[in-house]
C-alpha positions in Angstrom: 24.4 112.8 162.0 24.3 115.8 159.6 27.0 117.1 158.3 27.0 121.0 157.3 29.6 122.4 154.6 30.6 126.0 154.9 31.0 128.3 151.5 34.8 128.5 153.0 35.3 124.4 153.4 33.2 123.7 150.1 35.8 126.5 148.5 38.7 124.5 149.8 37.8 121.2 148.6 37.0 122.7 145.0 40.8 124.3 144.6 42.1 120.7 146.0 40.0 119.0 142.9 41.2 121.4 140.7 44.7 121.2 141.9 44.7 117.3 140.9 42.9 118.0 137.7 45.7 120.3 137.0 48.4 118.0 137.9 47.0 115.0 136.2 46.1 117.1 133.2 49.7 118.8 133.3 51.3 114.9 133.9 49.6 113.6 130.8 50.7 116.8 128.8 54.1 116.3 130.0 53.9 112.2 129.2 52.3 113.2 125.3 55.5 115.6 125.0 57.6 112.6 126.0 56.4 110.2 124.0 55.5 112.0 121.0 58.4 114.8 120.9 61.3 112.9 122.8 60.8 109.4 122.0 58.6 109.6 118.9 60.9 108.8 116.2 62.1 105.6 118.2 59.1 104.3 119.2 58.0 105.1 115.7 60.8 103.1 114.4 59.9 100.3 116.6 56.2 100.4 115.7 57.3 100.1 111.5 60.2 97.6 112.8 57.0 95.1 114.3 54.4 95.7 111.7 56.3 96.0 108.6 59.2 94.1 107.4 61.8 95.6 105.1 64.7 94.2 102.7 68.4 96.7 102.0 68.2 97.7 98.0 71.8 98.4 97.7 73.4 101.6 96.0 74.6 101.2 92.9 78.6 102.0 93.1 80.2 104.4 91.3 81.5 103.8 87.7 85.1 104.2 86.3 86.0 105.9 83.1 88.8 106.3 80.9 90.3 109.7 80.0 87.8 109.8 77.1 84.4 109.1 78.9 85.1 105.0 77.7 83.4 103.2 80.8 85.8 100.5 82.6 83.8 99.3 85.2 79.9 99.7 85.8 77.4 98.3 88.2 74.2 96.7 86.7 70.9 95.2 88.6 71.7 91.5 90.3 68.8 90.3 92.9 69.3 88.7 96.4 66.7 85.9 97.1 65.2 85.9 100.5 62.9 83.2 102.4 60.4 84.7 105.2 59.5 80.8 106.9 56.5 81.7 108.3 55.3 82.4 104.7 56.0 79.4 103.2 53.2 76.9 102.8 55.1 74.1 101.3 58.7 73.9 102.2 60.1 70.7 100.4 58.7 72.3 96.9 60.3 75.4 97.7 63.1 73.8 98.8 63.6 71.3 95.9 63.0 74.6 93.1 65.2 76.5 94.6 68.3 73.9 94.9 67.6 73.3 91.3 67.8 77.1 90.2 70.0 78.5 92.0 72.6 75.1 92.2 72.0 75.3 96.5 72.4 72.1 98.8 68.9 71.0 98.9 69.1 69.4 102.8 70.6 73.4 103.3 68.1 75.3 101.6 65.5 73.3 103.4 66.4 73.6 107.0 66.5 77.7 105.6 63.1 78.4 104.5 62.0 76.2 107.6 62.8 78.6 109.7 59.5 80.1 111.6 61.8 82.3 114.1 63.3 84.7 111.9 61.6 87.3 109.9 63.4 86.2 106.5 67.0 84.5 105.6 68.9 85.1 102.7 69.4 81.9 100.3 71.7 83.5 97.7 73.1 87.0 96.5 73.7 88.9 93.1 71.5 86.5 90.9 71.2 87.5 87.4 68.1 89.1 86.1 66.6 86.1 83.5 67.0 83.7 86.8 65.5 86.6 89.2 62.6 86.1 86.6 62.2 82.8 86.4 62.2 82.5 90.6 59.1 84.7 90.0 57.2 83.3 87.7 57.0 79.8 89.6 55.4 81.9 92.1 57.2 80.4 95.5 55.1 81.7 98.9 57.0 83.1 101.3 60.1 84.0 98.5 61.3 87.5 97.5 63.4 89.2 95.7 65.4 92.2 96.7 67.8 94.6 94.2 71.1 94.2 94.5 74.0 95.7 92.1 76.5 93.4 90.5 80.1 94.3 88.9 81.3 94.6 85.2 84.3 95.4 83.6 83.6 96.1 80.5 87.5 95.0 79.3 87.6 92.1 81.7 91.5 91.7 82.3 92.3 95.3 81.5 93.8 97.5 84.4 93.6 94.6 86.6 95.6 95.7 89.2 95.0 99.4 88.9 91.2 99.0 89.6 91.1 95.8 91.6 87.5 94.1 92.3 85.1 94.0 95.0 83.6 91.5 97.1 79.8 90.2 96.6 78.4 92.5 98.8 80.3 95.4 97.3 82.9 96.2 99.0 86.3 97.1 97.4 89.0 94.6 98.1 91.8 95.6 95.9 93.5 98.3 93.7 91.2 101.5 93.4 87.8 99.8 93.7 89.6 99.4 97.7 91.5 102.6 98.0 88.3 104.3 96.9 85.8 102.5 98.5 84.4 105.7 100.6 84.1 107.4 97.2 82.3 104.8 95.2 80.0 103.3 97.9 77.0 105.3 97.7 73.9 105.0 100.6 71.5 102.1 100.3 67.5 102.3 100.1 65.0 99.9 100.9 62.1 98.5 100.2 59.2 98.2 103.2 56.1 95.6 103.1 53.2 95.6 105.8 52.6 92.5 108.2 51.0 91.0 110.8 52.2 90.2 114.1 53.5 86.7 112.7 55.4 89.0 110.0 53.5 87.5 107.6 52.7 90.4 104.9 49.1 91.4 104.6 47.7 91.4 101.4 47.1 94.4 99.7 49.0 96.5 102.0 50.9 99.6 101.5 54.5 99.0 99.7 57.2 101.6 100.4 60.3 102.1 98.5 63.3 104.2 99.2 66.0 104.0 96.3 69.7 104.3 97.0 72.4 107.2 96.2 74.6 106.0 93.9 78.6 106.2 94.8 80.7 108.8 93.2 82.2 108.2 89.4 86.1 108.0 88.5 87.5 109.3 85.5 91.1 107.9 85.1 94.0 109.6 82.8 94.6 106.4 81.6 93.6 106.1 78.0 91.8 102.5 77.4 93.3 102.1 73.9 97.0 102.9 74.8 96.0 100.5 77.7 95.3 97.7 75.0 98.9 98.2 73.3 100.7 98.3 76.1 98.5 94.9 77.4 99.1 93.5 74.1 103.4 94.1 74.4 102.9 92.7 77.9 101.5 89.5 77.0 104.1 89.2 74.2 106.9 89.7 76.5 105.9 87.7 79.1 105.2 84.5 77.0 108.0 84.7 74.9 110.8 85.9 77.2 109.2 83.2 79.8 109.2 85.6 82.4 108.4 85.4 85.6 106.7 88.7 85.6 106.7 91.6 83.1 105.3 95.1 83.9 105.0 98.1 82.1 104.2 102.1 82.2 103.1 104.7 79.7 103.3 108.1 81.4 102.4 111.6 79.9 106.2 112.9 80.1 104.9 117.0 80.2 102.4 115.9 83.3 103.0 112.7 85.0 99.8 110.9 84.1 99.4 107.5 83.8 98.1 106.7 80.8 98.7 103.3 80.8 100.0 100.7 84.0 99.9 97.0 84.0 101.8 93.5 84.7 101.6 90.3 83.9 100.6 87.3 84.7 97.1 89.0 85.3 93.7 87.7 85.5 90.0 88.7 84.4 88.6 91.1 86.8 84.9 89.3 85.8 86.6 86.2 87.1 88.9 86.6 90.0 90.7 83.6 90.9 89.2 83.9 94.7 90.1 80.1 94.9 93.5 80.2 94.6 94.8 83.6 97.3 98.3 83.1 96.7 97.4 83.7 92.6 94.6 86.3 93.4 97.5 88.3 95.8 100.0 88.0 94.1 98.7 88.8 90.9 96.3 91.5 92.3 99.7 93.7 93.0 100.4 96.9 91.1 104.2 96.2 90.9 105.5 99.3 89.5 104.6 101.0 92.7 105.2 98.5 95.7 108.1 96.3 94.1 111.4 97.5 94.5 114.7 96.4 92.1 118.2 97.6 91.4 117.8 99.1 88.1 121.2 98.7 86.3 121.6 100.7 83.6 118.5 102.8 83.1 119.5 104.7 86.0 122.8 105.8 84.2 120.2 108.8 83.2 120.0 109.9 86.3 123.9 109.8 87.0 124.4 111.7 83.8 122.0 114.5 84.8 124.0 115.1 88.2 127.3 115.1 87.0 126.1 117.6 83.5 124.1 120.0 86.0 126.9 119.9 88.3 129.5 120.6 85.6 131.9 117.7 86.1 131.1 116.6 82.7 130.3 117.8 79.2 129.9 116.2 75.9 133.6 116.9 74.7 135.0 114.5 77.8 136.5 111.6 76.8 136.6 108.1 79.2 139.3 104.9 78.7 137.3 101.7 79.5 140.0 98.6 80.2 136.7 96.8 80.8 137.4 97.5 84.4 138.0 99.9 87.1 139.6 99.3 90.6 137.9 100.9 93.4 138.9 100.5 97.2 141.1 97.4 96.4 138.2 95.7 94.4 138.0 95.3 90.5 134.2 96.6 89.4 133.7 94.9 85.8 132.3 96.8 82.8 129.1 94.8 81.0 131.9 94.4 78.0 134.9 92.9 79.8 136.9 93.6 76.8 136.4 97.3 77.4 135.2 100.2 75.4 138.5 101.7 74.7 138.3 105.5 74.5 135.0 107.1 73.8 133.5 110.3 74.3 130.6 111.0 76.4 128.3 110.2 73.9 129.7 107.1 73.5 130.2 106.0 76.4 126.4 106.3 77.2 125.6 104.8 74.2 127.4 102.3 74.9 126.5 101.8 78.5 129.8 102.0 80.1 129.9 100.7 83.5 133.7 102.5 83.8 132.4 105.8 82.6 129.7 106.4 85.0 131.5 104.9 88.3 134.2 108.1 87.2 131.3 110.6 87.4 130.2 109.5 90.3 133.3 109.4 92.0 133.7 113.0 90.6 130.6 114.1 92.1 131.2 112.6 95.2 128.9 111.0 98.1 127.9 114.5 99.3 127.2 115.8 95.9 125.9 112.8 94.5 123.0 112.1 97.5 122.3 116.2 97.6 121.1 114.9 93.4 119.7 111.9 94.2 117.4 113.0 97.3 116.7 116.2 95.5 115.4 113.6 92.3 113.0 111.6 94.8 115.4 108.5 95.9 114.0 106.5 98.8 111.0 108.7 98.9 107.3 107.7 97.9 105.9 109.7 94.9 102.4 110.3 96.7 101.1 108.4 93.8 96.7 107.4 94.8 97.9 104.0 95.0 97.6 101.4 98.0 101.3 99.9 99.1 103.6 102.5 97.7 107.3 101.6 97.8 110.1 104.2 99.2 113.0 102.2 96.9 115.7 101.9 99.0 118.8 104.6 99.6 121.6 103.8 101.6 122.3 106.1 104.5 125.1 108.5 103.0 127.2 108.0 106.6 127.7 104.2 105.6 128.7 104.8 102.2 132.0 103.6 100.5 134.1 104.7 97.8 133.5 101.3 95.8 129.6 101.7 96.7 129.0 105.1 95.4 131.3 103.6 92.3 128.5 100.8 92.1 125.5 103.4 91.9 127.0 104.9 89.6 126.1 102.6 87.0 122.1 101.4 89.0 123.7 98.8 91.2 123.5 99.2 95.1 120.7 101.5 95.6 116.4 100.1 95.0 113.9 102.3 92.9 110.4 101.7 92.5 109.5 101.2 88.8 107.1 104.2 89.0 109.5 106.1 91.2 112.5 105.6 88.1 109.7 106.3 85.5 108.8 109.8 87.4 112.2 111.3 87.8 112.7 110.2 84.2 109.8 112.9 83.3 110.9 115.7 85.4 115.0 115.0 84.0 113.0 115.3 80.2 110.6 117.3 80.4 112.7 120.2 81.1 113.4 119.6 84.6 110.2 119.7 86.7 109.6 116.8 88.8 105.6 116.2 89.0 103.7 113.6 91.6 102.8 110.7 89.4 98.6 110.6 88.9 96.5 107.5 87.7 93.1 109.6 89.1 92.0 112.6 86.7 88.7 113.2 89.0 85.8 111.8 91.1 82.0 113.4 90.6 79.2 112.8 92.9 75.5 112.0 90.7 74.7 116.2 91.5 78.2 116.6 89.0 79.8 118.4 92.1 83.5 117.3 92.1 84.5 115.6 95.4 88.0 114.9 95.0 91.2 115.7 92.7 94.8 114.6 93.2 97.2 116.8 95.2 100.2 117.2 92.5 103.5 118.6 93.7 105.8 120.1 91.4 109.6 120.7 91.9 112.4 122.0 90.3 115.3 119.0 90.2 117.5 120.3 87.0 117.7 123.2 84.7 116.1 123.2 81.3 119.7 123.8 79.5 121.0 120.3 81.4 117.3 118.5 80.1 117.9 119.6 76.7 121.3 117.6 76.6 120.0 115.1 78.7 117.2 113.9 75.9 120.5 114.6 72.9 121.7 111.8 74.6 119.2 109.4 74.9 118.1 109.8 71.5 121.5 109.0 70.3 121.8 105.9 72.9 119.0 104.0 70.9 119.7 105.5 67.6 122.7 103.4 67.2 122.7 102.8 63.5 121.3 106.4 62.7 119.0 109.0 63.5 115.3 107.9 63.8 116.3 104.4 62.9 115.3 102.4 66.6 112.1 103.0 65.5 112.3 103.7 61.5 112.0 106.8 61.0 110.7 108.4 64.4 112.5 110.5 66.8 112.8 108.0 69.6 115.0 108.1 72.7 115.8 105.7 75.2 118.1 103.5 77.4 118.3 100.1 78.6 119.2 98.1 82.0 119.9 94.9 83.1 120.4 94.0 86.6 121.2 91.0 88.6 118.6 89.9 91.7 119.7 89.2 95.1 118.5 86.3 97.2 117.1 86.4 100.9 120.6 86.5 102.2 121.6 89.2 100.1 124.1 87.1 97.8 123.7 87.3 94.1 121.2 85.0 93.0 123.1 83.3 89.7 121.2 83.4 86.7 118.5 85.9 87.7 118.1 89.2 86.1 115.6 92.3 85.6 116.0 93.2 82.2 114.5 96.8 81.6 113.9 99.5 79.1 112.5 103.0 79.2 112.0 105.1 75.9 110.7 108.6 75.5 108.9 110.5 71.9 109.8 112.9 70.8 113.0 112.8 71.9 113.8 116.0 71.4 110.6 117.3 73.6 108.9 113.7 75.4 105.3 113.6 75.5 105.2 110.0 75.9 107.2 108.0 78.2 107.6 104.3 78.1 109.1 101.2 80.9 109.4 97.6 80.4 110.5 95.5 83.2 111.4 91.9 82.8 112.0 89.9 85.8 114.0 86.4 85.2 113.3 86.1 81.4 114.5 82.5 80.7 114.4 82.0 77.3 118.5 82.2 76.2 119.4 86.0 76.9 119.0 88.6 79.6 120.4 91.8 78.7 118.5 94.7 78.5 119.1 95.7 74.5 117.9 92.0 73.6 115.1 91.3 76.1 113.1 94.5 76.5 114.2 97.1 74.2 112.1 94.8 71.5 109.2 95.4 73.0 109.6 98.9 73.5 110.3 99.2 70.0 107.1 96.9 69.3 105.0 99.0 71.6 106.0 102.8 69.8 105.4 101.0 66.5 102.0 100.2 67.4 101.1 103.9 68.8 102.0 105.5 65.8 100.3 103.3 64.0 97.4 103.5 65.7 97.3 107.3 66.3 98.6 107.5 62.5 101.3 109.6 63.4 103.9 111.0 60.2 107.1 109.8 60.5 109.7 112.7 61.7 112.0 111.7 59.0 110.3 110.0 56.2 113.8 109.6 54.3 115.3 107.1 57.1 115.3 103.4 55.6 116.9 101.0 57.9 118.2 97.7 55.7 118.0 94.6 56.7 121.0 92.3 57.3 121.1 88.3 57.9 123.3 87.7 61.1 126.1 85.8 60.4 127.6 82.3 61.6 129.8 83.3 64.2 129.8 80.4 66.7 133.6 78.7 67.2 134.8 81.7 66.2 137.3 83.9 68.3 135.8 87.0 69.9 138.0 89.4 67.9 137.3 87.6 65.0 133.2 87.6 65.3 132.9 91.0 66.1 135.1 92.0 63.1 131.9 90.0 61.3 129.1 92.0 62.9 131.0 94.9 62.3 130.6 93.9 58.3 127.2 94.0 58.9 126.4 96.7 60.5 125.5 94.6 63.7 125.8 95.6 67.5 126.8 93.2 70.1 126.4 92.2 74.1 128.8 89.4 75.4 127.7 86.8 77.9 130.5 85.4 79.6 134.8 86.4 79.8 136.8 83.8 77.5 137.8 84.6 74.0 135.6 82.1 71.9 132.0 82.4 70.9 130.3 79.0 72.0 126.6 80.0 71.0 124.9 83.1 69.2 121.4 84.7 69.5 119.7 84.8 67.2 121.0 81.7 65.2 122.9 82.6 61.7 120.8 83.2 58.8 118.0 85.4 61.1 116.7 87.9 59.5 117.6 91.2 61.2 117.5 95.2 61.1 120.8 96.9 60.5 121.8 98.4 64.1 120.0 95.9 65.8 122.0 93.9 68.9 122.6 90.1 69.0 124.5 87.8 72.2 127.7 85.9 72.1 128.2 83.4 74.6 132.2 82.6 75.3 
């Protein structure tokens, strides 16, 4: 049968042909789009991800500097081994090398490079370069070698808890290296090899290599070399007071830097004790910012502002010190149970009269006094860049007593933060303006753009006039013999504390104290401030004037030395005097003998006979200088 196509059915069946050309035409199009516009960088990625294999190059992080330019911490080149199984030809030999280089469990390292299911494995991390080099030259199959970055600090145990450490893979873990971490990180490269479908490479094949970004640079205001004094004083301290802890501050007085910040016991930042956590916490700690203590007498400076800005005091009033005062029914001892006797002012901060500054406080009163002491920065954080900041502790002003506001007075009943003290001590110096405390100068990215700078608040918290007085009378507090003579012959302030510690119940623990000093040059105008805090010294005396004052004294020696400053006062010769044997004597009678001498005094007990002396008779001593009885 013969079938006959009309020109109008021959038409129709063309346009359906064409139709389905279209649509198949207009499908693939479509399909292309998809897969090369929608989907093409993923199935790109997992085209490289099956035939080539790639290894992370870590970013180098960011360095730290000094406020000179003096590097602190760098990172250098370390390598990470890696074993691809299905490359290696002889596993016992590569086993048995690499146990013996790199100090690796053999039966370990074995079962690793047998793997033939994994593309690679890592055997070890951050080796150093002459043992990267000699892993190559035995020429292992189926071994590589990948970049990684290592840490050095170039001082080892300097800063230790202001910069802290980081981990082996490079992650910060304590003091900035942590609180920084998103600053000093960087972006990581790689490094890309092409292989088969076993993932064995293919020799001769293209290499690719992306390098890393390296992490944003620090600059500190500490200055390395005031760092190194105020180390050096630490160490001193610590061994010979037989401290539990000592920690210390040099601050810029005019801007609240931190030029120098340490404590001891610390421990080589090249060499973290990572075995021991209890040692690596503790010590890893920046106490003057999260420890809080009652600060005794250094916070007498603070009182004495108050009640001078407030005008319920000048330096013409006079104070009677029975060695007591009696407050709500309780009897609040002086440090000198004998009492002071009538003094001025002066005197009586000089002397570090407990009775004096319970009177000013009670003059200001708890309304007055806590409108100060908030205004200062009491139980607040300083918004120092540190991790873990303390508040101090403040009680609430509705619970306060007559006999407690007599007690802070004098540093006892209210918690500071040694960097908290230390701060308001600057902005009560430095003519009154209160400043957020900085240990970070800058950070810069590798383009040189700035990324970050601190956030410093500044306050008014007492008039210039009230400053000017306030830095008379710490220069004549230390200055005991005569002017310039705490440090011979330059203008040094200062004031010392000593404070008992509580235990977990909140009794007095017996026989544990913080012994403290802070110091200030000039003292007429500070630009340097200096602390000391020593907690449970336990070597014979505790008090303020014998246990940390020293060490201040030691530690403003040194700077001038070092910076070669001229004395202020070139005519000032303190003499020396040989302490004399006053032990059986009665009290009267023994100070009657310092008093020969030219020596000052702080009694440890209440009866009326000297049992033991420090230092022992025939020491060596400068005139002014303050010794212990024992009664």
């Amino acid at each position: 049968m013969q079938i006959s196509y009309t020109l109008h059915s021959l038409q129709k069946r063309i346009k359906a042909v064409f139709l389905v050309l279209i649509f198949l035409v207009c499908s693939l199009g479509i399909r292309l789009f998809v897969v090369q516009i929608i989907n093409g960088p993923e199935l790109q990625r997992k085209a490289t991800d099956q035939w080539t294999r790639d290894l992370s190059l870590t970013a180098p992080r960011g360095s730290f500097f000094d406020s000179t330019g003096d590097s602190l911490a760098v990172s250098y080149t370390t390598y990470n081994v890696y074993a691809r199984g299905r490359e290696v030809t002889d596993t016992e030999k590569v086993a048995t090398t690499l146990s013996q280089l790199l100090d690796l469990n053999y039966e370990k390292t074995l079962e690793k490079v047998s793997k033939k299911n994994v593309s690679e494995v890592l055997l070890k991390m951050q080796i150093e370069g002459d043992l990267a080099e000699k892993i190559y030259e035995v020429k292992l199959d189926g071994i590589y070698l990948a970049e990684n970055v290592g840490r050095y600090y170039v001082y080892g145990n300097l800063l230790t808890q202001l910069l802290g450490f980081s981990s082996i893979d490079n992650k910060g873990q304590a003091g900035l290296e942590a609180y920084l971490n998103e600053y000093l990180v960087g972006e990581d490269g790689y490094s890309y090899v092409q292989s088969d479908l076993q993932g064995k490479e293919i020799g001769g094949s293209i290499r690719y290599y992306l390098s890393g970004i390296a992490g944003d640079n620090v600059t500190l205001t500490a200055n390395s070399k005031v760092q190194i004094l105020l180390e050096k004083v630490l160490e001193e301290a610590y061994a010979e007071q037989k401290a539990k802890s000592v920690t210390g501050i040099v601050m810029d007085a005019k801007t609240s830097e931190i030029l120098a910040i340490s404590s001891k016991p610390s421990f080589d930042l090249n060499d973290p004790p990572r075995d021991n956590l209890t040692e690596l916490f503790e010590q890893s700690k920046m106490k003057a910012v999260t420890d809080t203590y009652e600060p005794g007498s250094t916070f007498k400076i603070l009182t004495i502002a108050a009640a001078l800005e407030e005008g319920v005091t000048n330096l013409e009033d006079r104070f009677y010190c029975p060695g007591y005062r009696v407050v709500d029914g309780q009897r609040i001892k002086c440090w000198k149970t004998i009492g002071h006797g009538s003094q001025n002012l002066v005197e009586a901060f000089a002397n570090s009269c407990n009775c004096c500054f319970m009177d000013l406080a009670l003059r200001l009163g708890v309304d007055k006094f806590y409108e100060y002491m908030e205004c200062f920065g009491l139980g607040q954080k300083t918004g120092i860049t540190i991790k873990g900041e303390s508040s101090g502790i403040l009680m609430k002003k509705e619970n306060v007593k007559t006999v407690d506001l007599a007690r802070m007075g004098f540093g006892h009943a209210i918690a500071v933060t040694p960097i908290q003290l230390l701060s308001i001590v600057a902005g009560l110096t430095n003519g009154g303006v209160w400043r957020t405390p900085t240990v970070i100068d800058k950070i810069v990215n590798v383009a040189g753009d700035v990324t970050y700078t601190p956030d410093v608040e500044e306050r008014r918290i007492l008039s210039a006039s009230t400053s000017e007085i306030v830095n008379f009378l710490l220069q004549k507090a230390e200055n005991k013999e005569a002017d310039y003579s705490f440090v011979e012959g330059y203008n040094v302030g200062g004031k010392t504390g000593t404070a008992q510690k509580y235990n977990e119940n909140g009794q007095i623990a017996t026989g544990k104290y913080i012994s403290s000093f802070i110091g200030t040059y000039p003292a007429d105008e500070p630009e340097y401030l200096f602390m000391i805090m020593v907690d449970e010294p336990s070597a014979g005396a505790y008090y303020g004037a014998l246990v940390a004052a020293p060490y201040g004294k030691s530690f403003f020696s040194q700077l001038f030395e070092f910076y070669d400053l001229p004395k202020d006062d070139s005519s000032v010769v303190v003499q020396e005097v040989i302490m004399p044997e006053v032990t059986g004597y009665s009290l009267t009678n023994a100070i009657l003998e310092l008093k020969k001498v030219g020596l000052n005094f702080e009694i440890d007990g209440s009866g009326g006979i000297v049992i033991d002396q420090l230092p022992p008779a025939g020491t060596k001593l400068k005139k002014g200088e303050t010794v212990l009885f024992k009664t």
